[in-house]
Backbone atoms as SQL, in Angstrom:
CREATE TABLE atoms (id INTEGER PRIMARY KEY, chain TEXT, resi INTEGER, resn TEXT, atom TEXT, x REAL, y REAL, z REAL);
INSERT INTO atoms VALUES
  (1, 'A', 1, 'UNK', 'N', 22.384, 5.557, 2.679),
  (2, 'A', 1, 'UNK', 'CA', 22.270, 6.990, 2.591),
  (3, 'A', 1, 'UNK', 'C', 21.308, 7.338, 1.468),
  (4, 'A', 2, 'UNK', 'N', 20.478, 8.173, 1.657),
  (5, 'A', 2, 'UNK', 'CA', 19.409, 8.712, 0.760),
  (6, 'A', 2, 'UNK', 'C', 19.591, 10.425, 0.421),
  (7, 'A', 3, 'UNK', 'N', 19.398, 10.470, -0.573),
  (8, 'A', 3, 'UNK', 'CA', 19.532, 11.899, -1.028),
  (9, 'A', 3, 'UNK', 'C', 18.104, 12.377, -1.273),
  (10, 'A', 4, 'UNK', 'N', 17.599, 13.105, -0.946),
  (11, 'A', 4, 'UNK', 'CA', 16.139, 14.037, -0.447),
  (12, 'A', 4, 'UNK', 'C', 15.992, 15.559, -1.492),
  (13, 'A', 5, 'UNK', 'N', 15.165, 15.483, -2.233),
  (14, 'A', 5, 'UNK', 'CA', 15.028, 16.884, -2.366),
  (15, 'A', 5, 'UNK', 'C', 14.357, 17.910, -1.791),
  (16, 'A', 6, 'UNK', 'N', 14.212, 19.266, -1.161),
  (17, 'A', 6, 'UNK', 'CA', 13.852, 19.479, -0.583),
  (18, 'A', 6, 'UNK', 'C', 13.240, 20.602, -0.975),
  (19, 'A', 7, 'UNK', 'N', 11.924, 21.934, -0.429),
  (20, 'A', 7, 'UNK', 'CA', 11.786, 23.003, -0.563),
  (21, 'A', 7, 'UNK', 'C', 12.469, 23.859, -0.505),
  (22, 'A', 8, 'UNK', 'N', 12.739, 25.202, -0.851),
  (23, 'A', 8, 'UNK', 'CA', 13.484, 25.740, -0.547),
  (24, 'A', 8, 'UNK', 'C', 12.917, 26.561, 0.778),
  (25, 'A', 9, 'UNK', 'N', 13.330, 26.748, 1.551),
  (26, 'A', 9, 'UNK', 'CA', 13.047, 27.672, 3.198),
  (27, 'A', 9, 'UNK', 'C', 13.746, 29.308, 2.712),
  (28, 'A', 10, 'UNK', 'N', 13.480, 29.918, 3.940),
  (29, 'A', 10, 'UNK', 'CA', 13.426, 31.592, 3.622),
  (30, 'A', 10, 'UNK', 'C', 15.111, 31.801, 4.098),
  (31, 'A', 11, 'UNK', 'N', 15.306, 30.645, 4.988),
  (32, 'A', 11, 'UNK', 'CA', 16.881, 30.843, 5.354),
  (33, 'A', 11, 'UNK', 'C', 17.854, 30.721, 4.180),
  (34, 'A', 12, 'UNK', 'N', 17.612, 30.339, 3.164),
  (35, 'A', 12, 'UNK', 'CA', 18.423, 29.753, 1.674),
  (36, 'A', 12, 'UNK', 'C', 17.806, 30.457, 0.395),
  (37, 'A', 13, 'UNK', 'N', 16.900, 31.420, 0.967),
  (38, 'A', 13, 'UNK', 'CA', 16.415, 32.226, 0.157),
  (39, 'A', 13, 'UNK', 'C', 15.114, 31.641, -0.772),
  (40, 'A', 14, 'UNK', 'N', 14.736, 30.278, -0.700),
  (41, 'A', 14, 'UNK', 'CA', 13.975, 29.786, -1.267),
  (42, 'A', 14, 'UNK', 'C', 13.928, 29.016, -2.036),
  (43, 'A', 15, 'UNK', 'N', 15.157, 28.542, -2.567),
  (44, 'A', 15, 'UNK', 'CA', 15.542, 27.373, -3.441),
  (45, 'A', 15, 'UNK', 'C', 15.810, 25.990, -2.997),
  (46, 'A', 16, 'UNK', 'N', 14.886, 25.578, -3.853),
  (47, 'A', 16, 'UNK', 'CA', 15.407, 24.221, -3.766),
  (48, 'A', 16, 'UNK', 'C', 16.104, 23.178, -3.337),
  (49, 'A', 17, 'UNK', 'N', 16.852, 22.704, -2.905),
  (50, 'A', 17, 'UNK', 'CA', 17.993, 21.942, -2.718),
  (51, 'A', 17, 'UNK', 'C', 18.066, 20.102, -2.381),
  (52, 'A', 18, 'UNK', 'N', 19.176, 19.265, -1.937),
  (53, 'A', 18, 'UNK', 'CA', 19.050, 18.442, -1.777),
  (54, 'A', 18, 'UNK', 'C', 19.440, 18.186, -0.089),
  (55, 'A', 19, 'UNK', 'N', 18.928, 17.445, 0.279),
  (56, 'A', 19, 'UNK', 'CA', 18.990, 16.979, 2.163),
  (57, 'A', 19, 'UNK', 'C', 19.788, 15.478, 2.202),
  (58, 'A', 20, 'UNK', 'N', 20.571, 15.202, 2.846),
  (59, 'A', 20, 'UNK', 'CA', 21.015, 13.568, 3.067),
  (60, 'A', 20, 'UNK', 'C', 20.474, 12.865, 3.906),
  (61, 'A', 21, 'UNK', 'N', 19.685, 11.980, 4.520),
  (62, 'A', 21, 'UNK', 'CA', 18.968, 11.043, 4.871),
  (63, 'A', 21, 'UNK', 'C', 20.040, 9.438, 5.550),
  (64, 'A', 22, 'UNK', 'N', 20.179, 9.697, 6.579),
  (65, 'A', 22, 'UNK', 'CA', 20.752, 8.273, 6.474),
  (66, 'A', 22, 'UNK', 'C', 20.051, 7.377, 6.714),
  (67, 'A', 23, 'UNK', 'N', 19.672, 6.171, 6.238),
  (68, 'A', 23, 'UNK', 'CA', 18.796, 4.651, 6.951),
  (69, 'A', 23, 'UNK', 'C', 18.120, 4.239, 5.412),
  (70, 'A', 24, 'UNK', 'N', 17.410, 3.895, 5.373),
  (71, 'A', 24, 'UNK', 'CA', 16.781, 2.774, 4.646),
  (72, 'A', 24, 'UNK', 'C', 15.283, 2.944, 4.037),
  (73, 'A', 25, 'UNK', 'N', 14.930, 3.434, 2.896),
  (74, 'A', 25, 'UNK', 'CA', 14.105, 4.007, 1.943),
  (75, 'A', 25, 'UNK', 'C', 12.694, 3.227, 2.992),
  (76, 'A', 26, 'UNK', 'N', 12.484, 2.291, 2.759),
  (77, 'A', 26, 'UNK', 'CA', 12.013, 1.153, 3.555),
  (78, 'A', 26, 'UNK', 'C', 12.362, -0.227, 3.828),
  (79, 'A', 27, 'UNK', 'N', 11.982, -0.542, 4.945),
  (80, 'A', 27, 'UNK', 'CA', 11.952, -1.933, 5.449),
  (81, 'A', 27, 'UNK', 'C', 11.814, -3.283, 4.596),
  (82, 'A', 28, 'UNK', 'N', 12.588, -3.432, 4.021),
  (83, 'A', 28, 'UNK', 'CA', 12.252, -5.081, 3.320),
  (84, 'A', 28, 'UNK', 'C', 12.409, -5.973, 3.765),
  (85, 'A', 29, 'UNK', 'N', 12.694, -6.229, 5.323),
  (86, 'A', 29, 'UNK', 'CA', 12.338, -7.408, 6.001),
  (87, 'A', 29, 'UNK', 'C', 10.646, -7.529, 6.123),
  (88, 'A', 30, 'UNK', 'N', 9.905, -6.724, 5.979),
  (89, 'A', 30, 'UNK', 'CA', 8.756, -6.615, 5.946),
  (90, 'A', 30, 'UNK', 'C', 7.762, -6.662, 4.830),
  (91, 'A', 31, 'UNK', 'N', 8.332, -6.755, 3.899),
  (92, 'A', 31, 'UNK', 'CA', 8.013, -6.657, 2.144),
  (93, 'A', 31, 'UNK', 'C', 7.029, -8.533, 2.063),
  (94, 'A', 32, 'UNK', 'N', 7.870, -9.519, 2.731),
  (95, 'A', 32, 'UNK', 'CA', 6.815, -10.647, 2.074),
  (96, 'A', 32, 'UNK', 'C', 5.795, -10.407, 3.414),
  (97, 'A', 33, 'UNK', 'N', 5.828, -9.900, 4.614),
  (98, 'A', 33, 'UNK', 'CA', 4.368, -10.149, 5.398),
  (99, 'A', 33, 'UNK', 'C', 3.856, -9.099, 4.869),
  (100, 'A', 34, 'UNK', 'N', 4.060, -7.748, 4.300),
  (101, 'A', 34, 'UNK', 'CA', 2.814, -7.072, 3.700),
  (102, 'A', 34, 'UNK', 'C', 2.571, -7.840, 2.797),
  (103, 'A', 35, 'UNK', 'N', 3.147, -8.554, 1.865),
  (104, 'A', 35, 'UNK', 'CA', 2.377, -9.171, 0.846),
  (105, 'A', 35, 'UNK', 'C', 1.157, -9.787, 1.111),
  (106, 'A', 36, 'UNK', 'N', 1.062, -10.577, 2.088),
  (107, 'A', 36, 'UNK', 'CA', 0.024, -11.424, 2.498),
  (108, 'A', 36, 'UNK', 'C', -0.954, -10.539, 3.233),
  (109, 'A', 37, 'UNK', 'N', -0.964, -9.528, 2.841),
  (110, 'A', 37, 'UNK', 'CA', -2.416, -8.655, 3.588),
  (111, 'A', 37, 'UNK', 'C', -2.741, -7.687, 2.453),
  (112, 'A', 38, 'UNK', 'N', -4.160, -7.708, 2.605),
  (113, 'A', 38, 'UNK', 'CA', -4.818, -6.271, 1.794),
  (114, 'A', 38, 'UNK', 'C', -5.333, -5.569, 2.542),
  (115, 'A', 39, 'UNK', 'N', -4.977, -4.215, 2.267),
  (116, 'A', 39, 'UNK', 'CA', -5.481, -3.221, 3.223),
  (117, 'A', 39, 'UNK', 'C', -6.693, -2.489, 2.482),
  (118, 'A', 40, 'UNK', 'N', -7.665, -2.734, 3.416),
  (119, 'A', 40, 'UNK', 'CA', -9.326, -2.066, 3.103),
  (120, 'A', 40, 'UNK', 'C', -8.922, -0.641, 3.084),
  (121, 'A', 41, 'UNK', 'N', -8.206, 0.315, 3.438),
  (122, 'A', 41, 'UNK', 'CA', -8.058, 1.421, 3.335),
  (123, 'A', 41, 'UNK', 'C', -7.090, 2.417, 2.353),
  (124, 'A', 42, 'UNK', 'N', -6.417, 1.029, 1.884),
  (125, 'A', 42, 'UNK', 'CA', -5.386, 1.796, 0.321),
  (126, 'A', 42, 'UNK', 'C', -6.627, 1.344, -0.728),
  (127, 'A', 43, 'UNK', 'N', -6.973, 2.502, -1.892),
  (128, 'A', 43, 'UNK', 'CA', -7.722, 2.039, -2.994),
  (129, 'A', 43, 'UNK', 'C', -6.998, 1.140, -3.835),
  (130, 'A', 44, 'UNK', 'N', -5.484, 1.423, -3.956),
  (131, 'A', 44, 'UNK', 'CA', -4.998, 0.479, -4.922),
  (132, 'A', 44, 'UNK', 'C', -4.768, -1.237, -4.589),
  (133, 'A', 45, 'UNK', 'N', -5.090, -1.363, -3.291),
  (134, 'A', 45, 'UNK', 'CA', -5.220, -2.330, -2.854),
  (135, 'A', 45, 'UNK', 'C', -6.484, -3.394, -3.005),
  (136, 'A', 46, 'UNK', 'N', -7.329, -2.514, -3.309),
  (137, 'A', 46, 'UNK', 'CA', -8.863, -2.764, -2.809),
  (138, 'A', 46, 'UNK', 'C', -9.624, -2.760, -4.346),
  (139, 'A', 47, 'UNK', 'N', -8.797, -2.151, -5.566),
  (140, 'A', 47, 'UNK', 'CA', -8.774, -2.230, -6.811),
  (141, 'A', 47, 'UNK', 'C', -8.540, -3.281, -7.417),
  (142, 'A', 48, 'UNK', 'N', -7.084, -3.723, -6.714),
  (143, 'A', 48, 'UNK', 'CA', -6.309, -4.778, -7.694),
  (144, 'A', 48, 'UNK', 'C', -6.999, -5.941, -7.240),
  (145, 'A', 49, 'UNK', 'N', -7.337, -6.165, -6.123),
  (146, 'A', 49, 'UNK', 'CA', -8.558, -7.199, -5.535),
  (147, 'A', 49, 'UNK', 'C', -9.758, -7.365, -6.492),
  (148, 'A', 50, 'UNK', 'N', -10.090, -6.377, -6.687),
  (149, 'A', 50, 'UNK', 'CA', -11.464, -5.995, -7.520),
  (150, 'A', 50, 'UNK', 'C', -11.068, -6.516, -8.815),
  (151, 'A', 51, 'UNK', 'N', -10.304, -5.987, -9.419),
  (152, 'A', 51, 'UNK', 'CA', -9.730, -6.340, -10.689),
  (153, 'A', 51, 'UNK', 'C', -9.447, -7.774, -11.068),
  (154, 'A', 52, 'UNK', 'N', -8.995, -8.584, -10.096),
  (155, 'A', 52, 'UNK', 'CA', -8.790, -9.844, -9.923),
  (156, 'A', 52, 'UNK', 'C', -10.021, -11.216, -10.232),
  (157, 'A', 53, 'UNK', 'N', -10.745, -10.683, -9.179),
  (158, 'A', 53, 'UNK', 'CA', -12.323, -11.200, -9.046),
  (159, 'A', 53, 'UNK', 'C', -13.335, -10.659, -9.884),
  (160, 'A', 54, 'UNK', 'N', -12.785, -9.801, -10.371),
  (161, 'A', 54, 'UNK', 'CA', -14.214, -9.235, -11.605),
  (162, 'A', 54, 'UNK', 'C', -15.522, -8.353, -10.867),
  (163, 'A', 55, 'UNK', 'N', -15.393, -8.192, -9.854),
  (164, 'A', 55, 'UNK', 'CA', -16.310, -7.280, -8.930),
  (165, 'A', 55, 'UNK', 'C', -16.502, -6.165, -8.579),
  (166, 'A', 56, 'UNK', 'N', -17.169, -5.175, -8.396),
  (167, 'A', 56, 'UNK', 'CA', -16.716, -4.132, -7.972),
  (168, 'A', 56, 'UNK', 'C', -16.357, -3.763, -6.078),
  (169, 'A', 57, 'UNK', 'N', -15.180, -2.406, -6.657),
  (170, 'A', 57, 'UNK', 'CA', -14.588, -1.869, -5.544),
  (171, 'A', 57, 'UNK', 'C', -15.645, -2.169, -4.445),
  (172, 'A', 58, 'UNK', 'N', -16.595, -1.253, -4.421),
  (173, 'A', 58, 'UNK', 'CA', -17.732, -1.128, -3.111),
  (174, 'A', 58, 'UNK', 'C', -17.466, -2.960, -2.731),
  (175, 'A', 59, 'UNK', 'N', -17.809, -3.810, -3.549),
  (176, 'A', 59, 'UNK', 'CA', -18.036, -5.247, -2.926),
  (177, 'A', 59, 'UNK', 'C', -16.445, -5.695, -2.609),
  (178, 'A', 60, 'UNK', 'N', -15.591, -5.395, -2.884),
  (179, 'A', 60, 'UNK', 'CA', -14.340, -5.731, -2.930),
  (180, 'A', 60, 'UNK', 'C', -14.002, -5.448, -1.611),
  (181, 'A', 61, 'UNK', 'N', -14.167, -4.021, -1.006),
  (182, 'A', 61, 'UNK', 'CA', -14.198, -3.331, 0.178),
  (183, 'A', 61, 'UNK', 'C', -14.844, -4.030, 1.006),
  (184, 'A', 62, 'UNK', 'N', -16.237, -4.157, 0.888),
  (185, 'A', 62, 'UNK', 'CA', -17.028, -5.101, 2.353),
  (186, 'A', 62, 'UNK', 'C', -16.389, -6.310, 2.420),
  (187, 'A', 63, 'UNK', 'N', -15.509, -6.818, 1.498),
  (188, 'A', 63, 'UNK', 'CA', -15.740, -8.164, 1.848),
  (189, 'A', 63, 'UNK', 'C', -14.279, -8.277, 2.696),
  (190, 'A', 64, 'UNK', 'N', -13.482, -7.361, 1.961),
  (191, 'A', 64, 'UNK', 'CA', -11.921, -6.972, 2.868),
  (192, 'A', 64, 'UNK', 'C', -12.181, -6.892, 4.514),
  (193, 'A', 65, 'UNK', 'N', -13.086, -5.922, 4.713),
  (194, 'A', 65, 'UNK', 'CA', -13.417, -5.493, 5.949),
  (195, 'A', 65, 'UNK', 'C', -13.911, -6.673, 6.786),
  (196, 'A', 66, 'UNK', 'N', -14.891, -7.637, 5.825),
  (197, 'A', 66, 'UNK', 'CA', -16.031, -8.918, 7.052),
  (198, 'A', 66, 'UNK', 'C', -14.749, -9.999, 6.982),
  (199, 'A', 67, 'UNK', 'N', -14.143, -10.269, 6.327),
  (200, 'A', 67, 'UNK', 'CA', -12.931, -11.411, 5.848),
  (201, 'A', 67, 'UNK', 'C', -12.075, -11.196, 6.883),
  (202, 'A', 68, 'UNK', 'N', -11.247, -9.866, 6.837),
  (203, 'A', 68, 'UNK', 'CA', -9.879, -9.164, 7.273),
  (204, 'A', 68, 'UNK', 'C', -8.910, -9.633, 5.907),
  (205, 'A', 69, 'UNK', 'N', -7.823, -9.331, 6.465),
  (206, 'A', 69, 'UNK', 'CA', -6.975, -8.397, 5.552),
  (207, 'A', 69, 'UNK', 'C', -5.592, -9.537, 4.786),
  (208, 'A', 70, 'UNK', 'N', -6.080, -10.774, 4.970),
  (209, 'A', 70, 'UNK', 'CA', -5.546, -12.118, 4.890),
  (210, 'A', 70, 'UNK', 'C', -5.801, -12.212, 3.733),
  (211, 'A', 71, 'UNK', 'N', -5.223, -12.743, 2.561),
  (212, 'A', 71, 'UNK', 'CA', -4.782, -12.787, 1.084),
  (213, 'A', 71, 'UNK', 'C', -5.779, -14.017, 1.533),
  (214, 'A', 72, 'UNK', 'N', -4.593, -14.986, 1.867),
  (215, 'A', 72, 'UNK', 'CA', -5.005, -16.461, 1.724),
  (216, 'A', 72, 'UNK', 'C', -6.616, -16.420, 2.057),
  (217, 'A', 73, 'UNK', 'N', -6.981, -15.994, 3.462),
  (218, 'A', 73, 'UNK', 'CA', -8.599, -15.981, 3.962),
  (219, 'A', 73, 'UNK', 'C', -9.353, -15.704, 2.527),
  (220, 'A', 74, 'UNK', 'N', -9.250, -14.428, 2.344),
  (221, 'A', 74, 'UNK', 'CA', -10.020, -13.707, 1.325),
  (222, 'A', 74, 'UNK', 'C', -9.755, -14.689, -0.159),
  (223, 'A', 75, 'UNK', 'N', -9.012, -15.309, -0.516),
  (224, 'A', 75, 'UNK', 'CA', -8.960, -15.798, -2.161),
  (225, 'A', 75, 'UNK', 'C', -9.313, -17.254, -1.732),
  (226, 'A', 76, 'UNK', 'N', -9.696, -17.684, -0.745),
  (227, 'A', 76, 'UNK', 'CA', -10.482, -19.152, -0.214),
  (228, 'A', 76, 'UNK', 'C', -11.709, -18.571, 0.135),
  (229, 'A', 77, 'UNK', 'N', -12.105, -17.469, 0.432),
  (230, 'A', 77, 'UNK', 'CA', -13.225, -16.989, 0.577),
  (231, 'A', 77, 'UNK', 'C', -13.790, -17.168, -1.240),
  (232, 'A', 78, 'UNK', 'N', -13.185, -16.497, -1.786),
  (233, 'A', 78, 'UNK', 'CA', -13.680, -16.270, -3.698),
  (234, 'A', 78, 'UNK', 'C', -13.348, -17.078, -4.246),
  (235, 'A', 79, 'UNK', 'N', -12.702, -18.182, -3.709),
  (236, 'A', 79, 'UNK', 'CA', -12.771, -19.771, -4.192),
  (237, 'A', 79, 'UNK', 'C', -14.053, -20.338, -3.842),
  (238, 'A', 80, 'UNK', 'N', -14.343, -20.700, -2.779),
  (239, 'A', 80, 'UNK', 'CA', -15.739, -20.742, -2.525),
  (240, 'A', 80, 'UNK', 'C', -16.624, -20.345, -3.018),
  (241, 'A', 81, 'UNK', 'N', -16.925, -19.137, -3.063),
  (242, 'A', 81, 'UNK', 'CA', -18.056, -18.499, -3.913),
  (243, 'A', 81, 'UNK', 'C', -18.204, -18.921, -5.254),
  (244, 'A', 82, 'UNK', 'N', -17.099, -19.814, -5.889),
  (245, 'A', 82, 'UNK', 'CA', -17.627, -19.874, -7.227),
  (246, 'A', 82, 'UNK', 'C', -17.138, -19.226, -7.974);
C-alpha cells in the first residue's frame, strides 16, 4: 500500500490531500536487468557513462546509440579503445 499526495480538486475545495495506492512503488524483479542497460535517452544515464570514461556526453551518447544499450558491450567496447 502506498500513500500518494495529491492536488487539491474543486470537489474538496482545493486542498491538498493524501490518495491510497495499492501495488508496488516499482518492480524489483526488474532492478538487476535494468542494471545491465544504459539508456541513450535518460541524461543521467548517459552522464554517469561519461563521467566514468572521462568523455564527453555528446560522445558518450553516439557511442550508446552505435553499441546499444548493453553495459557489458559498451565497457568492452572502452576497454578496447584504450
Amino acid at each position: 500500500m502506498l500513500l500518494c499526495m495529491t492536488a487539491g480538486s474543486r470537489r474538496d475545495g482545493g486542498a491538498p490531500g493524501w490518495k491510497v495506492r495499492l501495488g508496488m512503488a516499482d518492480d524489483k524483479s526488474k532492478i538487476k536487468q535494468d542494471r545491465k542497460l544504459v539508456s541513450s535517452e535518460e541524461t543521467y544515464e548517459v552522464a554517469a557513462f561519461a563521467r566514468k570514461y572521462g568523455i564527453p556526453q555528446s560522445e558518450a551518447q553516439t557511442i550508446i546509440k552505435r553499441y546499444g544499450p548493453s553495459r557489458k558491450k559498451l565497457d568492452n567496447h572502452m576497454a578496447a579503445r584504450g
